[in-house]
N, C-alpha and C positions, 0 to 999 in steps of 0.2 A: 504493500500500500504506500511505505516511504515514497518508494522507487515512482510508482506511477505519479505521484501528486509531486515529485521534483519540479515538474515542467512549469509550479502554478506559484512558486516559492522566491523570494529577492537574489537569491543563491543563484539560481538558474538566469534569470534576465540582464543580472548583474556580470554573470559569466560570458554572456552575451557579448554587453557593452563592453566588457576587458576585451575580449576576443576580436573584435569588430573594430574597435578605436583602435588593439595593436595593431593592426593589419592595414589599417589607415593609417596608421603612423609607417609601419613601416613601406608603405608607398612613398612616402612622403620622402623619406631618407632615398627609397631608392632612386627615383627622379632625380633628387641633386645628383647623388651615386653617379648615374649615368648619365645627366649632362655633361660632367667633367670628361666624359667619353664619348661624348658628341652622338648618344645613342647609340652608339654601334655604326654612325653614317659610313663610315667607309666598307664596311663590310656588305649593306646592303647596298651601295651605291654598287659593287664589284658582282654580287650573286642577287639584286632581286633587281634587276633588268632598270637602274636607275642611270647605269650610261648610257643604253640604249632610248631610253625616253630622250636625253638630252639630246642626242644625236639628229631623232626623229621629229621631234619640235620645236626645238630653238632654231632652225631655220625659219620656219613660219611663222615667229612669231611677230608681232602685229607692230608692237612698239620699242623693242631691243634690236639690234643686228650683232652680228658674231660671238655670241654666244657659245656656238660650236664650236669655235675656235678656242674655246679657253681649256685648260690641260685639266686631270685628275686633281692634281694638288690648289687650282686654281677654286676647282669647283669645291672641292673638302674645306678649303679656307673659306669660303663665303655661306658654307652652311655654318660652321664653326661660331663665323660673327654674329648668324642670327641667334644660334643658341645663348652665344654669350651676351647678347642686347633683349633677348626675352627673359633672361637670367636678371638682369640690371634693369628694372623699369624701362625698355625700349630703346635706350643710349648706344647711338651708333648706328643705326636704322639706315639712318636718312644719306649715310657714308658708303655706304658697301657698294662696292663696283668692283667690276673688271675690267680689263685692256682688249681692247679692239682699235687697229688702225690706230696706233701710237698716241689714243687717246683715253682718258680713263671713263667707262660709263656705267652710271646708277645701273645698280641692281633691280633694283624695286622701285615703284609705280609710287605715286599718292598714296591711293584705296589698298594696297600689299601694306604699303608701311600704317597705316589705320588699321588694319586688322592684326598685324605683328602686336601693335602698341597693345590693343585689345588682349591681346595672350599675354605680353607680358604686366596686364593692369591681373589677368586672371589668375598668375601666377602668383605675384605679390598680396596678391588675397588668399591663394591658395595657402601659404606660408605663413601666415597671423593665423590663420583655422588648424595649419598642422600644429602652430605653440597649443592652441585651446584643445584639441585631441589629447597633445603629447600629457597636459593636466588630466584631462580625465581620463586617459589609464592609467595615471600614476594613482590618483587618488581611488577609485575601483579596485586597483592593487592594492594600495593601503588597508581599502576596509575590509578586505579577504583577509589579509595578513591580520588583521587585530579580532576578526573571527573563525579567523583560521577553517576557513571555507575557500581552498583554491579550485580552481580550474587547473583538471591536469591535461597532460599533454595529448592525450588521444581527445579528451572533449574538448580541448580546444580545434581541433583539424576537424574534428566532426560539424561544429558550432560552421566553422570557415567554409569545410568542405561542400557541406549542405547548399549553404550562402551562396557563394561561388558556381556551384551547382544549377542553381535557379538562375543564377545572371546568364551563366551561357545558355541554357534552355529557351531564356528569353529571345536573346540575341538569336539567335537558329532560328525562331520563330518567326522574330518581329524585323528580322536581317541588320546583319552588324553596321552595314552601310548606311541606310534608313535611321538607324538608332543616332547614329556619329551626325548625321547633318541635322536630325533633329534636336540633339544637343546642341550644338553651335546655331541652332533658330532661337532656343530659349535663355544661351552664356550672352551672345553680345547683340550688341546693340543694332535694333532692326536697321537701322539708318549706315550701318557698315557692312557694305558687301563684304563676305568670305568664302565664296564660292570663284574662281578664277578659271577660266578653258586654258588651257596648256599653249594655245596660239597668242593666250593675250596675258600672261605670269611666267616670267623667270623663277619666280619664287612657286608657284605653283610643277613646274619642270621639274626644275632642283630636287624638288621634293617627290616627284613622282606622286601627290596626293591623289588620292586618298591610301593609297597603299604602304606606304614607308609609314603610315600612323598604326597601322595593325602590327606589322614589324615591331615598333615601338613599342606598341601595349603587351604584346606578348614580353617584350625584354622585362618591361617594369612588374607584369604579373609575376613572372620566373622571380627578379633579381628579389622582390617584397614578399615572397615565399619562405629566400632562403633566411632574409632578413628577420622573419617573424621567427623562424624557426629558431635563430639566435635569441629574439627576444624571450621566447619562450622557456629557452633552455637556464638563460641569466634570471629570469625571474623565480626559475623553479628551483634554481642554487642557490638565490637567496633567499626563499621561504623555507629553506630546509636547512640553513646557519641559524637564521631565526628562531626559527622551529628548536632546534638544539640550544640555543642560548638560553629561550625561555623555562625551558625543564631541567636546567641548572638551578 
């Protein structure tokens, strides 16, 4: 009878919120993690068909010229800058170019750099929500630890796996493409296009959008995986020093 009426109890829902905030938190770390590795761009830029895109649309495209013309390390440099200016409130944006015809020309459009600004405003908010996360798993931790009610490690993966479970089933359902533009309908601001045709965005090319963002989310789900699993392991080390000090 314990066992069944666990699910209706503070222990349970609280176990939840520990479970759910780590795991958001540790997304959070992994994102930084992996900007400092520019996502993995050069990798997928080599195996998920991102020179080829450049090859086949920066010639047509509408408002840049030679494009094609810029090297590997050309192109890895100018993804780099935007991660680093969505990293930094949008600083440097409005700089990033390349050499064509011994002259240097903008990367980005207006409307590209509005929409950048827009990720990196989403970022810097995203980053004051991961401090208020990062509190309330500590504190969910705390009051486990002073009722010495933890969340152990397989119900924590059960809690996530489940969770996790329904997202992708969603996504499968509702199409992960579908879902991704209808989130960027409801992040930013109706009045800033972010949708770009490959004829008329460097930045849109570059990126190979919409595809190099799946790329991504797999990395950040993988990297926040292994990261929780750390969290996990440090928090169960330290309930279990604790645990021993107190029965001293």
């Amino acid at each position: 009878m314990h066992q069944a009426r666990y699910w209706i109890t503070p222990s349970f829902w609280l176990g939840i919120i520990w479970v759910w905030t780590g795991f958001l938190l540790s997304l959070w770390i992994s994102w930084h993690l992996l900007a400092k590795a520019d996502f993995f761009y050069p990798v997928w830029y080599d195996h998920a068909g991102i020179h080829e895109n450049i090859e086949r649309y920066a010639p047509d495209n509408h408002y840049r010229e030679g494009f094609e013309n810029t090297s590997r390390s050309e192109r890895l440099a100018l993804f780099h800058g935007i991660v680093e200016a969505i990293q930094h409130q949008g600083k440097g944006l409005e700089t990033l170019a390349y050499r064509h015809a011994g002259q240097n020309v903008l990367l980005l459009r207006p409307p590209e750099i509005a929409h950048l600004q827009d990720v990196a405003n989403l970022v810097s908010w995203l980053n004051r929500a991961g401090l208020v996360v990062f509190g309330i798993w500590l504190l969910v931790g705390a009051w486990q630890l002073k009722r010495h009610q933890y969340t152990t490690f397989r119900q924590a993966w059960w809690f996530l796996g489940i969770g996790l479970g329904v997202t992708a089933l969603l996504l499968a359902l509702l199409g992960a493409e579908k879902v991704f533009y209808q989130l960027h309908v409801w992040v930013f601001p109706p009045e800033h296009p972010w949708f770009f045709f490959y004829e008329d965005s460097l930045m849109s090319t570059l990126m190979k959008a919409p595809d190099l963002f799946a790329y991504i989310a797999i990395a950040l789900v993988v990297t926040a995986g292994l990261i929780f699993s750390l969290l996990l392991y440090t928090a169960q080390r330290f309930q279990t020093q604790a645990g021993r000090l107190k029965s001293r």
